[in-house]
KEMI-390830 format. One record per residue (C-alpha): residue in one letter; residue number from 1; x negated, y negated, z negated. Coordinates in Angstrom, 3 decimals, padded with zeros to 6 digits. Layout:
% residues N
> res n u v w
> A NUM X Y Z
...
//
This chain:
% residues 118
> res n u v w
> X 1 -026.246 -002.262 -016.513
> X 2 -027.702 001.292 -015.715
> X 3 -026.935 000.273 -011.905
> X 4 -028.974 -002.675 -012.647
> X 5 -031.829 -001.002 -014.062
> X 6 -031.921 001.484 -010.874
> X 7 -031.993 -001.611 -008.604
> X 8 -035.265 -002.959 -010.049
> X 9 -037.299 000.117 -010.190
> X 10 -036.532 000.765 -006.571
> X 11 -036.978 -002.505 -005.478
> X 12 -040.289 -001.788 -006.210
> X 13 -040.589 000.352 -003.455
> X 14 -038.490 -001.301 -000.842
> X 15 -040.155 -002.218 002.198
> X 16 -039.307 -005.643 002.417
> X 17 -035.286 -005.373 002.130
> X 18 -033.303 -003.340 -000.184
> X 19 -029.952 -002.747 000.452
> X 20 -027.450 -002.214 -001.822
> X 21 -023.996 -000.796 -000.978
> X 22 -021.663 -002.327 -004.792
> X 23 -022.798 -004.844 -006.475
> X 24 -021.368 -006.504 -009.879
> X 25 -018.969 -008.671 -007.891
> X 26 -017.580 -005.745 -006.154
> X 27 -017.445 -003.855 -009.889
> X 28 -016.063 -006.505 -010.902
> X 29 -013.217 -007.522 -008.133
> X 30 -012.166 -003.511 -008.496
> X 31 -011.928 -003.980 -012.715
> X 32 -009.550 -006.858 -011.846
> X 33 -007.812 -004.351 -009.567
> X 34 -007.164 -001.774 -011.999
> X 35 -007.313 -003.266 -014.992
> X 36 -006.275 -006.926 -014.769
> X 37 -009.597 -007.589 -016.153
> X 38 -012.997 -007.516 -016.411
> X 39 -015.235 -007.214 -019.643
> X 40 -017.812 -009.780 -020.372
> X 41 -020.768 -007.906 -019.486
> X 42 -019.515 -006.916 -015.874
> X 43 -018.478 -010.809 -015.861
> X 44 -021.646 -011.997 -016.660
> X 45 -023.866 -009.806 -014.199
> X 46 -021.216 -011.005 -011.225
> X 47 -021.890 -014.401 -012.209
> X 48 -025.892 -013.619 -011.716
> X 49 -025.258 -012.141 -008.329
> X 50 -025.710 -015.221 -006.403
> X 51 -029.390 -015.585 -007.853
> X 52 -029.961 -011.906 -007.741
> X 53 -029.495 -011.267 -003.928
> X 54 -030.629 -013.147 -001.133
> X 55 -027.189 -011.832 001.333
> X 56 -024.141 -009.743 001.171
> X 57 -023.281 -008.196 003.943
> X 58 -019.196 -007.379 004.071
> X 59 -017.726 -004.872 006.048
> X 60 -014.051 -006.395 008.025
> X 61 -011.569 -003.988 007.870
> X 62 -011.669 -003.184 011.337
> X 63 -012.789 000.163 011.311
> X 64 -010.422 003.427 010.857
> X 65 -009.707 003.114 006.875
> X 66 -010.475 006.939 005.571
> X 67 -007.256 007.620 003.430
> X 68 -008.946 009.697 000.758
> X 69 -007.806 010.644 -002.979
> X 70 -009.519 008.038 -004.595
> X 71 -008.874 004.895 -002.244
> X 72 -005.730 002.509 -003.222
> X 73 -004.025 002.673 000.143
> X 74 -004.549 000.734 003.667
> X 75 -002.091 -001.571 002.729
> X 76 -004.029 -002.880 -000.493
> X 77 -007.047 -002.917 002.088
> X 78 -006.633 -006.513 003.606
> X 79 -005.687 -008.172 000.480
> X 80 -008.593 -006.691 -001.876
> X 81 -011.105 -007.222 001.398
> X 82 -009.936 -011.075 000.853
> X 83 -010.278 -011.089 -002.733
> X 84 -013.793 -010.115 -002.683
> X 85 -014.997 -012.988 000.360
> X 86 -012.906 -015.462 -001.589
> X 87 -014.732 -014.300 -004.648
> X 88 -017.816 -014.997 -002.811
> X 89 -017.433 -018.072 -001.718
> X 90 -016.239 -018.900 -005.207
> X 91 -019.616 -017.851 -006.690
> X 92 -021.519 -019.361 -003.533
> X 93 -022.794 -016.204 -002.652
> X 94 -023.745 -016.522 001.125
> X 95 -022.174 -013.476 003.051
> X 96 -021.876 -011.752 006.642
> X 97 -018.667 -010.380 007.774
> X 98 -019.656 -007.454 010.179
> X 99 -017.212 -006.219 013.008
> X 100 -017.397 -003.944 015.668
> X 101 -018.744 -000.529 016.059
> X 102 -021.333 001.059 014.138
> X 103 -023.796 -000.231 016.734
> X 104 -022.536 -003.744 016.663
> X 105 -022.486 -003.512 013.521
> X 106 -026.433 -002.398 012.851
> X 107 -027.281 -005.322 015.844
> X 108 -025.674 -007.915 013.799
> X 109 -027.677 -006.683 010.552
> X 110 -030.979 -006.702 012.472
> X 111 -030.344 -009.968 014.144
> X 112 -029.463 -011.603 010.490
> X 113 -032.797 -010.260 009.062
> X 114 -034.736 -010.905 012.020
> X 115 -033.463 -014.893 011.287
> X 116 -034.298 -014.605 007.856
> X 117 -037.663 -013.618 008.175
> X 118 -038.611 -016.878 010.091
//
């Protein structure tokens, strides 16, 4: 909820978009991961995403996966990457797979919002 909170008081200063990198859904999706569950409240502000943003934009997996401490593995990568667009289309949550390099990447974000703005 605090992450909540933190995303309306600096929405009020976003200059027209605000991007934000986890959402609920992913909070949620990782919960299932660890836990084989969510709790209602995390439930309950995934299920408001789709209201509550206008796009997601999801990285593909085709970058160089950064094997750190706290990651689950690059194995687990593909599967949880389609667990959270299946969750998405499951909510109806319109999403962007990006690809590419970083500068591909950043064209295919500005070209989106450029779209969205007509």
């Amino acid at each position: 909820m605090e992450h909540r909170e933190r995303e309306d008081e600096i929405l009020l200063d976003a200059n027209r978009y605000l991007f934000i990198d986890t959402d609920a859904t992913t909070t949620y999706q990782f919960s299932y991961d660890y836990h084989a569950e969510a709790h209602p409240i995390v439930s309950a502000l995934a299920d408001q995403c789709r209201d509550r943003y206008q796009l997601c934009f999801v990285c593909d997996t085709d970058i160089p996966y950064d094997d750190t401490w706290d990651r689950s593995g690059e194995l687990h990568r593909e599967d949880f990457q389609a667990r959270i667009k299946s969750d998405l289309v499951r909510r109806e949550i319109s999403y962007l797979s990006l690809s590419g390099t970083l500068p591909c990447r950043m064209n295919q974000v500005i070209e989106t919002l450029k779209g969205l703005d007509m």
